[in-house]
C-alpha positions as CSV (number, residue, x, y, z in Angstrom):
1,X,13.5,15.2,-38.8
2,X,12.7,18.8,-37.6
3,X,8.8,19.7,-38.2
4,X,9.1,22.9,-39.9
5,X,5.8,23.5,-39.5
6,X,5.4,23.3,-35.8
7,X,3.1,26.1,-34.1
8,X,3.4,27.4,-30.6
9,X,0.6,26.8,-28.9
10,X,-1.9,29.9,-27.6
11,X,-1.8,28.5,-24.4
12,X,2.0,28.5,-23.8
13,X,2.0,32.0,-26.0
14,X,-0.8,33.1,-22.9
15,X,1.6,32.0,-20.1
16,X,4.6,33.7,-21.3
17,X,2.3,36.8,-21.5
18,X,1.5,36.4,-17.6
19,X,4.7,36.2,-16.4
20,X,6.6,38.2,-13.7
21,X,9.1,38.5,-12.0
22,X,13.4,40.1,-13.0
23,X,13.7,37.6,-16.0
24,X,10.5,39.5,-17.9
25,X,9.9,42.8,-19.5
26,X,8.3,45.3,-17.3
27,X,4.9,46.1,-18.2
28,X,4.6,49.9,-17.6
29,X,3.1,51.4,-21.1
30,X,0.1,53.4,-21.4
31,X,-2.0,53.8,-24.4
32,X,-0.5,57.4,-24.4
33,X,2.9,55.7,-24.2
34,X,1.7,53.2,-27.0
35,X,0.3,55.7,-29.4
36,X,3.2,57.9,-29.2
37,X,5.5,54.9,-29.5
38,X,3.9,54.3,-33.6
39,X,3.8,58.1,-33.8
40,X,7.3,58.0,-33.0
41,X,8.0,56.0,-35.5
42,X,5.7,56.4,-38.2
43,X,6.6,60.5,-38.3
44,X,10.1,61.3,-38.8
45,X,11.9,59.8,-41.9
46,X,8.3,59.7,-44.1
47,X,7.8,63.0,-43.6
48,X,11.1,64.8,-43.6
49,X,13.0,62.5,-45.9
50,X,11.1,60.2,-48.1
51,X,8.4,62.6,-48.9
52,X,10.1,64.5,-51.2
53,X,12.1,61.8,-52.9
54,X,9.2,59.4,-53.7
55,X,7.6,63.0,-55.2
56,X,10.5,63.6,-57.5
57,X,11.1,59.8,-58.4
58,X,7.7,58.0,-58.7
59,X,4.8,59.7,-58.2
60,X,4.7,63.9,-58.2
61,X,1.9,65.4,-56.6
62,X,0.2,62.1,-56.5
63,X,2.4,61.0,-53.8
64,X,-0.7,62.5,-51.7
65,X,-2.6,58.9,-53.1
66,X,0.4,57.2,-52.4
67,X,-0.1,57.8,-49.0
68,X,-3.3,57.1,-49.4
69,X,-2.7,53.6,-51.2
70,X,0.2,53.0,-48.2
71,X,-2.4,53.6,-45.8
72,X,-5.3,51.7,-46.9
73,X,-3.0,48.9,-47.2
74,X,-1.7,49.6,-43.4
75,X,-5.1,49.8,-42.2
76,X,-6.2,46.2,-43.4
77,X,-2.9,44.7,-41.8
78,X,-3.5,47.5,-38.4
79,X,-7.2,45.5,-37.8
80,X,-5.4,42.2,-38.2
81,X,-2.4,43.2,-35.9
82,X,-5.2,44.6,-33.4
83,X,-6.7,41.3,-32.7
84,X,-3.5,39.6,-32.2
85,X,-1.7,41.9,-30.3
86,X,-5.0,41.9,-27.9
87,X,-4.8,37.9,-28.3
88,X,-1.8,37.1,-27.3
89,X,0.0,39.9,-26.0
90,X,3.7,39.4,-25.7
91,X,6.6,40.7,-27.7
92,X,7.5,39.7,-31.2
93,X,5.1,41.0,-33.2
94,X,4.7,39.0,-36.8
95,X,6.9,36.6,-35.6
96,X,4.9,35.6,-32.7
97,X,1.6,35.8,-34.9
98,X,2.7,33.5,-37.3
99,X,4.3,31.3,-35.2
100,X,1.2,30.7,-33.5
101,X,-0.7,30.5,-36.8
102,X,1.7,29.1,-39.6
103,X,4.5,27.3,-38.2
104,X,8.1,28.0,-36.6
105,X,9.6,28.3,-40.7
106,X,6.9,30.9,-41.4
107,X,7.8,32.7,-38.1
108,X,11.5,32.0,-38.7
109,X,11.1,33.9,-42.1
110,X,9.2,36.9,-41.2
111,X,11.5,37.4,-37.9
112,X,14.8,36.9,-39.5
113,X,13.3,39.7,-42.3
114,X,11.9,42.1,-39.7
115,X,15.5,42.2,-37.8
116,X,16.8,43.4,-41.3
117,X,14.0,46.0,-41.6
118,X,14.2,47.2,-38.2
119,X,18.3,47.6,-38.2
120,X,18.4,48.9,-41.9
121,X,15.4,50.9,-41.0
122,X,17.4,52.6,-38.1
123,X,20.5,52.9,-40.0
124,X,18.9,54.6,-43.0
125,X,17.1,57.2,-40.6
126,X,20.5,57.6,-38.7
127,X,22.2,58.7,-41.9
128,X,19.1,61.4,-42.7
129,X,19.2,62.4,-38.7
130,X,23.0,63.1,-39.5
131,X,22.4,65.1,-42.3
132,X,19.8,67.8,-41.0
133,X,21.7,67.9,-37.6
134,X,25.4,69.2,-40.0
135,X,23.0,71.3,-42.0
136,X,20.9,72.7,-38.9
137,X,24.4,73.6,-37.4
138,X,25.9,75.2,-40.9
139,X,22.8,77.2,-40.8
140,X,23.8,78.0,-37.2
141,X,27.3,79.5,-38.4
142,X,29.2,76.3,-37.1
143,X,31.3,75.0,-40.5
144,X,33.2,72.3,-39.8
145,X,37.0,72.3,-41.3
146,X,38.4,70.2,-44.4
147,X,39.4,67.5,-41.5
148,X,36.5,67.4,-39.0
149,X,34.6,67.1,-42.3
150,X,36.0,63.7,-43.6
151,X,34.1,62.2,-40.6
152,X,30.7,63.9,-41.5
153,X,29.8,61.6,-44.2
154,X,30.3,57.8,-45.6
155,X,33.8,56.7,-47.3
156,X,34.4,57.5,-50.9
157,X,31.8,60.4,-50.7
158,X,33.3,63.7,-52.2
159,X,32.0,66.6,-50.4
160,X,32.4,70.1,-51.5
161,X,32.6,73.9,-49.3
162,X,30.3,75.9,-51.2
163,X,28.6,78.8,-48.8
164,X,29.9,78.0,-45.8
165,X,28.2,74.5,-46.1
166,X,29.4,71.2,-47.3
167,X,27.4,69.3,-49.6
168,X,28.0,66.4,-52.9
169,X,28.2,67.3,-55.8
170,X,24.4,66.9,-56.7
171,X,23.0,69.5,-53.9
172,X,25.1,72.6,-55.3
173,X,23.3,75.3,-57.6
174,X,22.8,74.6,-61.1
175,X,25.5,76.7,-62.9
176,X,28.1,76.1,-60.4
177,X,31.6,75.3,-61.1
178,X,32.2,72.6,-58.8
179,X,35.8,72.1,-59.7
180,X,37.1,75.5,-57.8
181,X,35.7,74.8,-54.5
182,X,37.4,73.2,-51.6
183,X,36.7,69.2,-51.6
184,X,37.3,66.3,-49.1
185,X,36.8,62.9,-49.3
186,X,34.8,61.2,-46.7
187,X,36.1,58.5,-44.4
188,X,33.8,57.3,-41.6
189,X,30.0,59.4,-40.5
190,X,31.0,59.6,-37.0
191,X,27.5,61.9,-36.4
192,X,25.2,59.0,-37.5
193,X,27.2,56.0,-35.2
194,X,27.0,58.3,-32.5
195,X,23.3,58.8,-33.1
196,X,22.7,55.1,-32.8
197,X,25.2,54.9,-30.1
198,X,23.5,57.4,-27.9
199,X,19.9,56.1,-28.3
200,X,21.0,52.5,-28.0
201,X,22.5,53.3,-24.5
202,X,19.2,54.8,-23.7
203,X,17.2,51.9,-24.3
204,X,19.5,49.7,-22.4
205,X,18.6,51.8,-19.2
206,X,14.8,51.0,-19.6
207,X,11.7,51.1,-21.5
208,X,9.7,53.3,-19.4
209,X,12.1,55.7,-19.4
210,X,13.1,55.6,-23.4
211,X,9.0,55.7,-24.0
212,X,8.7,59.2,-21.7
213,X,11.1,60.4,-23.6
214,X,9.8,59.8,-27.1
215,X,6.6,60.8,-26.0
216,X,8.1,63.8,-25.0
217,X,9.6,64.3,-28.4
218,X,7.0,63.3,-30.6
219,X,4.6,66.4,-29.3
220,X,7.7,68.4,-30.3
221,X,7.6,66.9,-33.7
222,X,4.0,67.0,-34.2
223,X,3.7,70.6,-33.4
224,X,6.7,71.4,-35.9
225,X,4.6,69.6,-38.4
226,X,1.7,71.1,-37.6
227,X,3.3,74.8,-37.7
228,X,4.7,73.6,-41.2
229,X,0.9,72.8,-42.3
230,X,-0.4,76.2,-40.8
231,X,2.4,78.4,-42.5
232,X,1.7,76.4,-46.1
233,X,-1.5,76.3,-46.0
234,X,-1.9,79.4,-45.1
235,X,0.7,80.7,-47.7
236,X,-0.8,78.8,-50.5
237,X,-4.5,80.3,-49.6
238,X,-2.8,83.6,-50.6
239,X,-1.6,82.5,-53.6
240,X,-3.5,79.5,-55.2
241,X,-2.0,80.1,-58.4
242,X,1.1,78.5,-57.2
243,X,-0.9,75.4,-56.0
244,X,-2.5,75.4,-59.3
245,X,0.8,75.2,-61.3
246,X,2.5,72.8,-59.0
247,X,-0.2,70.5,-58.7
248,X,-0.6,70.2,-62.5
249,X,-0.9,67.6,-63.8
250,X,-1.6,65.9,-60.7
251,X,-0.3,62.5,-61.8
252,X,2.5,63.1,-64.5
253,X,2.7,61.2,-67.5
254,X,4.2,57.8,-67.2
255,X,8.0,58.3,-67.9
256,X,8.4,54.1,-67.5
257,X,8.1,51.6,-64.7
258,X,7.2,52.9,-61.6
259,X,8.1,56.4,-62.8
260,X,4.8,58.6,-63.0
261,X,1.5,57.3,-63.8
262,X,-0.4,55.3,-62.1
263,X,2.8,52.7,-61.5
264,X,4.6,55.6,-60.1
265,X,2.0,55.7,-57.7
266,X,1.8,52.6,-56.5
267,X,5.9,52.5,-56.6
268,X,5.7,55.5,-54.4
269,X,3.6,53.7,-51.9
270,X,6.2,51.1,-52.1
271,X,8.9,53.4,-51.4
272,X,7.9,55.3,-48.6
273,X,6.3,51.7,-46.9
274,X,8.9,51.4,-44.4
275,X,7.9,54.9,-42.4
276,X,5.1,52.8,-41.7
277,X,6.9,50.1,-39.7
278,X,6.1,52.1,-36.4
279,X,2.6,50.8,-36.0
280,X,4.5,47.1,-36.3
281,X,7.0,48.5,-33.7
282,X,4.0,49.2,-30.9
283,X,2.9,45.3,-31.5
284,X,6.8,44.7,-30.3
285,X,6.0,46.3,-27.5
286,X,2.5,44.5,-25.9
287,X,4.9,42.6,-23.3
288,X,5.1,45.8,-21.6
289,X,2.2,47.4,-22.0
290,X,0.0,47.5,-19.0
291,X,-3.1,46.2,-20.1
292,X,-2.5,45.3,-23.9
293,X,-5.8,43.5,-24.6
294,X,-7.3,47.3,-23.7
295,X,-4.5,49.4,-25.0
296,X,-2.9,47.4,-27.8
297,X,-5.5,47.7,-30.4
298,X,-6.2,51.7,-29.3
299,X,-1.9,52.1,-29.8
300,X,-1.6,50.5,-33.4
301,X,-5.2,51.9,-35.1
302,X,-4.5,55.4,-33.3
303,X,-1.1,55.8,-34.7
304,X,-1.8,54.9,-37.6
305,X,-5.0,57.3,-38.1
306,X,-2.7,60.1,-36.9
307,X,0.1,59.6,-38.8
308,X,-1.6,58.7,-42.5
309,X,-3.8,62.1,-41.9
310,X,-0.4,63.7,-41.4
311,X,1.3,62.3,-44.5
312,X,-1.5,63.1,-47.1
313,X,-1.6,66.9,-45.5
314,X,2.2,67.3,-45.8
315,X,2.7,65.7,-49.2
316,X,-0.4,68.1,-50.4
317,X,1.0,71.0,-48.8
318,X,5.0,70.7,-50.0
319,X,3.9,69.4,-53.3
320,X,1.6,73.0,-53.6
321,X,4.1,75.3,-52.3
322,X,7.3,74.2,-54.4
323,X,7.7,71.6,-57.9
324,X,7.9,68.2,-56.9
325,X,11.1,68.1,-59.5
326,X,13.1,70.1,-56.8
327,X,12.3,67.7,-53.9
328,X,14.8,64.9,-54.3
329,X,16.6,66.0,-51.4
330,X,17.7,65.6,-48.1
331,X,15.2,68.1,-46.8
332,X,12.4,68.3,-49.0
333,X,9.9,70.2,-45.9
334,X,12.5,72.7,-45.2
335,X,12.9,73.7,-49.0
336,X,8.7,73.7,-48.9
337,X,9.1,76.0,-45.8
338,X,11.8,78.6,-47.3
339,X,9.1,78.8,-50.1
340,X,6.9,80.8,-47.9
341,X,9.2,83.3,-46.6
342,X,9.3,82.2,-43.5
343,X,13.0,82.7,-42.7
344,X,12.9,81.3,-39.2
345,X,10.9,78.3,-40.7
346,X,13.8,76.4,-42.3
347,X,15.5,76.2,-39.0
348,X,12.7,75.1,-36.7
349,X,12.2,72.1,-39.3
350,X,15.5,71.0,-39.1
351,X,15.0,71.3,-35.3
352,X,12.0,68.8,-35.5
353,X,13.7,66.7,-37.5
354,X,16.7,65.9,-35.8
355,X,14.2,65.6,-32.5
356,X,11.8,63.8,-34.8
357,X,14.7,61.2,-36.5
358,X,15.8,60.8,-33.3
359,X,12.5,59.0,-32.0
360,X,12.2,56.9,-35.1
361,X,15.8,55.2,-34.3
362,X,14.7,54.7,-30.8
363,X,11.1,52.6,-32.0
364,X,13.3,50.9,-34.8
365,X,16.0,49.3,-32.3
366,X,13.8,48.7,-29.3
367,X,11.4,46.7,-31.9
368,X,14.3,45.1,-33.4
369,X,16.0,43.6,-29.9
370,X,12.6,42.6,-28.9
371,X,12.1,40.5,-32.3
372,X,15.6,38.9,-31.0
373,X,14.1,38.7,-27.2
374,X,11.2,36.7,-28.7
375,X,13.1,34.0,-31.1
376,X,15.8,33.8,-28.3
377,X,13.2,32.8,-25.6
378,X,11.8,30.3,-28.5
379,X,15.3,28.8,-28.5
380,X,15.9,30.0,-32.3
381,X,18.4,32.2,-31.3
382,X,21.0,32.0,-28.4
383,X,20.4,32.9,-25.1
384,X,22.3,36.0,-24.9
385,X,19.6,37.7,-27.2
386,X,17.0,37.1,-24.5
387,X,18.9,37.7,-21.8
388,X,17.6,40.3,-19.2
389,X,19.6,43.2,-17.2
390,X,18.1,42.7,-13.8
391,X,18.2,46.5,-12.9
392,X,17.1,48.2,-15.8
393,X,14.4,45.0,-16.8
394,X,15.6,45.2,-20.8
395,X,17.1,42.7,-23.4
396,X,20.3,44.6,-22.8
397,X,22.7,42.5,-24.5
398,X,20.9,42.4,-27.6
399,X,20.2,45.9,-27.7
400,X,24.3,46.5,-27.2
401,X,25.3,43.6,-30.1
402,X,22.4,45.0,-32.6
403,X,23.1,48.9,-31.9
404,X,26.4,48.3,-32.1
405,X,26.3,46.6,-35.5
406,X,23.8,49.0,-37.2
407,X,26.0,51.7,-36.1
408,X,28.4,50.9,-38.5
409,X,25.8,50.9,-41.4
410,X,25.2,54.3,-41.6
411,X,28.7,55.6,-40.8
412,X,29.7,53.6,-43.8
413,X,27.2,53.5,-46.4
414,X,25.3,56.3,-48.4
415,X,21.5,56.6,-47.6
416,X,20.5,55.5,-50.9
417,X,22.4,52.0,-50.2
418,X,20.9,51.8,-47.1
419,X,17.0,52.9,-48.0
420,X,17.1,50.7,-50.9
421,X,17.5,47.7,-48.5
422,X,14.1,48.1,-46.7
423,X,10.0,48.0,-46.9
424,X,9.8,44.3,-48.3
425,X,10.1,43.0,-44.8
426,X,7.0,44.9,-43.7
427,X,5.0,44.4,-46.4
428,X,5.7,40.6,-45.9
429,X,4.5,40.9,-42.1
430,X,1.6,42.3,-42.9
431,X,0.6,39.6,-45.3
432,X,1.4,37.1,-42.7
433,X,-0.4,38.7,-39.9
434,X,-3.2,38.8,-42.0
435,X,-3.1,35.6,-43.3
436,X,-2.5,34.2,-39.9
437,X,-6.1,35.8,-38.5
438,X,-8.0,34.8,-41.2
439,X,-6.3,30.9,-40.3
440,X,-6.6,31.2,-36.2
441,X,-10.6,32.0,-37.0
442,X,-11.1,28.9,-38.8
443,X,-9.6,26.8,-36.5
444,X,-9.8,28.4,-33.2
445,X,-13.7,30.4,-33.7
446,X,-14.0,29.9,-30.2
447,X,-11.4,31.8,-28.7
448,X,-12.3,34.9,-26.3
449,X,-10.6,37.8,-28.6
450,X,-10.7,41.1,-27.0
451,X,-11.2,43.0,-30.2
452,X,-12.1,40.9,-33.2
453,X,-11.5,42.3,-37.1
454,X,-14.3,42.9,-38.5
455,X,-15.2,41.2,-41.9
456,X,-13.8,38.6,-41.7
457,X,-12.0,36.8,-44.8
458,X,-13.0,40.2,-46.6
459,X,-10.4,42.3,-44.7
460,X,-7.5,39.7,-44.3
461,X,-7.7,39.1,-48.1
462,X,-7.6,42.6,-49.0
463,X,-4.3,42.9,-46.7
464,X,-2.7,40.1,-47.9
465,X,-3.7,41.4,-51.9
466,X,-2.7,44.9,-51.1
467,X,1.0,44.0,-49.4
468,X,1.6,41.6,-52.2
469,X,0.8,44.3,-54.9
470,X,3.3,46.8,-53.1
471,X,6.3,43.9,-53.1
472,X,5.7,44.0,-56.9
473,X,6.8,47.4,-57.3
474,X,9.4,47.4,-55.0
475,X,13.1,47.6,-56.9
476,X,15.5,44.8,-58.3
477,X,18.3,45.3,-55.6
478,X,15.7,45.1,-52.4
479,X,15.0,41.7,-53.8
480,X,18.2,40.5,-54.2
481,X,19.4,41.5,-50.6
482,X,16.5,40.4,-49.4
483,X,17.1,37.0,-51.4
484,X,20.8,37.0,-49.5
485,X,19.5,37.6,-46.4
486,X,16.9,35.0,-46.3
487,X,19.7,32.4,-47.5
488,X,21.9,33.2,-44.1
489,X,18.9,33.2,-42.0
490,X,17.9,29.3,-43.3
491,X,21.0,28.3,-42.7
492,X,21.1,29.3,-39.1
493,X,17.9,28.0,-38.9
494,X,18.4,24.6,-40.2
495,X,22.4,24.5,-38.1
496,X,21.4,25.9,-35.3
497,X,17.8,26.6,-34.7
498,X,16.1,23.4,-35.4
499,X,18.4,21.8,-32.9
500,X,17.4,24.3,-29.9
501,X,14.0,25.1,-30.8
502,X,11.6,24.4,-27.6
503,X,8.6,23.9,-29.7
504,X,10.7,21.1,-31.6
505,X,11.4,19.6,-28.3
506,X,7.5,19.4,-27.2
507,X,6.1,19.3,-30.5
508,X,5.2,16.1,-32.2
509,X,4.7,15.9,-35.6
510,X,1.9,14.9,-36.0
511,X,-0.2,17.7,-34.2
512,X,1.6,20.2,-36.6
513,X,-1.4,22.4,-38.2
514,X,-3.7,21.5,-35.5
């Protein structure tokens, strides 16, 4: 019988790490690389998408805490994923940390629900990517006609001509008679497979070359987040009045679960979780970092010290400058930015944000094939999703089979499908990586760890609490995919896994938990 609870020992975790040679991922990240990797990641849908919505759904103005709440919870799980990814640095993340802690089931679970996070991830930022880049164009003067537009969103989605600009139903003006206007009915979002098609073929030609150009990117970004932040800031010291109204009552009466009030809060966190899998993504990356017991730990805690700083500004500043009742949109920052007058503003936003988008699709699929690189090389998973190009040094296969699928997600289905289908994943991760320090410290003390979390059970507790607290308030259908999910994966675990695992084969029983 298969021992489900088999770990992988540190030591043959430690000689995968060392190895060279065409079969191996290059190790050629910087800190730089690594910190603008999580940046990458971490800005880009939370900012430009989910910002507003979580504002106008769960939380109003006091989507500022739940950023707060999101990244006090991140920080517990970032110390604990600092001392692993300095531990044992080789790809896989959660998966690899539990495996080595909790078992080959444990790590089976988390890896098989990080591959659904990381490809719905990408797919749901794909569609938002899609939508500024055909509403950065309108803005342009470029409309496209009744039949080019049937491929510029998902099928069964009615689209209406109303200023030059084709939107649903639930973006045109109030007052508007809808049933006038010219109308198609879409058929297939060739803009967001493309998107996914085009950065999947870039990471197939190599990491070095797919992290210069993020890095690149992400200073683009970060300025046009940072010229957002100057021009509302700036706008709203000249008229604090408007601050005043907007940000009153801070936290709106509670209107029923997780709407308003102090649930709406926490449901908020909840919602916007997933912008936070970036810092995850730069643990996926420690097999190619250069030296990751140095850099690993300075990649995850400085992206994520950036990017919540970022968050809490932005939500402060777009909830002062406009009601957070008008921000369930697609482009909640470039409303926040016409507020000020700044006509120019709305377009260099859009700008960012397709450049922005673009980078978190990039982290989101280059963390997901190296989940599949990891549990390949483990034997859980065929050989093809390990295998590596000898040129370009990168799980190409996998990246090919998994871009290739998620492309289809977005070109299909409507964000809110896709969006809804995420964040439980990461939250799950980080309670396993936490769980799985506070384990390896009790029964390893004596191993050499290049950065150690400090308070010790006190800080893996509070990250195992916090991400627990945050599933709670996540919604009905993300557990029931998730549920579904989890139900394929056992069963190509228990067909197909068990049967090729290498652990298994070298594993006896009896040394399980040791």
């Amino acid at each position: 019988m298969a021992n489900l609870f088999a770990i992988k020992p540190l030591s043959k975790l430690r000689q995968e790490a060392a190895e060279e040679g065409e079969h191996t991922l290059k190790r050629s990240l910087g800190p730089i690389n690594l910190i603008t990797l999580g940046v990458g990641a971490v800005i880009g849908a939370g900012i430009f998408v989910l910002t507003g919505q979580a504002a106008a759904l769960h939380a109003g103005p006091a989507i500022a805490l739940s950023f707060v709440l999101a990244g006090v919870t991140c920080a517990f799980a970032g110390l604990c994923y600092a001392e692993f990814a300095s531990l044992i640095p080789i790809a896989g993340s959660a998966y690899t940390y539990g495996y080595a802690t909790l078992g080959e089931l444990v790590a089976w679970v988390i890896g098989w629900c990080l591959c659904l996070e990381y490809a719905f991830g990408a797919a749901t930022v794909a569609s938002g990517w899609a939508g500024y880049f055909l509403s950065l164009i309108e803005q342009l003067g470029i409309t496209p006609s009744a039949s080019l537009a049937r491929f510029t969103t998902t099928y069964g989605n009615v689209i209406y001509l109303y200023d030059h600009r084709w939107m649903p139903k639930a973006s045109l003006p109030p007052g508007v008679d809808f049933t006038g206007l010219p109308h198609v009915t879409g058929l297939f979002n060739i803009v967001a497979f493309v998107a996914i098609a085009v950065v999947t073929m870039v990471l197939v030609i190599g990491i070095k070359e797919s992290a210069n150009l993020n890095s690149a990117i992400v200073f683009v970004k970060v300025g046009v987040v940072g010229i957002f932040l100057v021009l509302g800031i700036g706008y709203l010291l000249q008229h604090p009045d408007l601050a005043r109204m907007n940000w009153h009552p801070f936290i709106p009466p509670k209107q029923g679960p997780g709407q308003y009030g102090i649930s709406g809060i926490a449901a908020g966190a909840a919602s916007i979780f997933f912008a936070y899998i970036g810092f995850d993504a730069v643990s996926t990356a420690a097999q190619e970092a250069r030296n990751p017991q140095r850099d690993m730990p300075i990649g995850i805690l400085g992206s994520l010290v950036i990017c919540t700083i970022l968050y809490i500004a932005v939500s402060l500043t777009l909830t002062g400058l406009v009601s957070y009742k008008t921000l369930n949109v697609a482009e909640p920052v470039a409303i926040g930015i016409d507020a000020t007058g700044v006509r120019w503003g709305g377009i260099l936003v859009k700008i960012g944000a397709v450049f922005g988008l673009g980078t978190v699709m990039l982290v989101m699929l280059l963390g997901q094939s190296r989940v599949f690189y990891s549990m390949s090389r483990d034997g859980l998973l065929p050989k093809w999703a390990g295998a590596i190009h000898p040129k370009f040094r990168t799980p190409w296969i996998s990246n090919i089979v998994v871009g290739t699928i998620v492309a289809f997600l977005p070109a299909l289905l409507p964000i809110d499908k896709l969006s809804a289908m995420v964040n439980m994943g990461t939250l799950l991760a980080f309670a396993i990586v936490s769980a799985g320090v506070w384990i390896l410290r009790v029964r390893q003390p004596e191993l050499e760890r290049p950065f150690r979390t400090p308070l010790v059970p006190i800080v893996p507790i509070l990250g195992i609490a916090s991400a627990l607290y945050l599933i709670a308030s996540l919604p009905t259908l993300t557990w029931i995919v998730v549920s579904i999910w989890l139900v394929i994966g056992l069963i190509i675990y228990f067909t197909y896994s068990t049967k090729h695992s290498k652990v298994q084969k070298f594993t006896p029983a009896t040394t399980a938990g040791k």
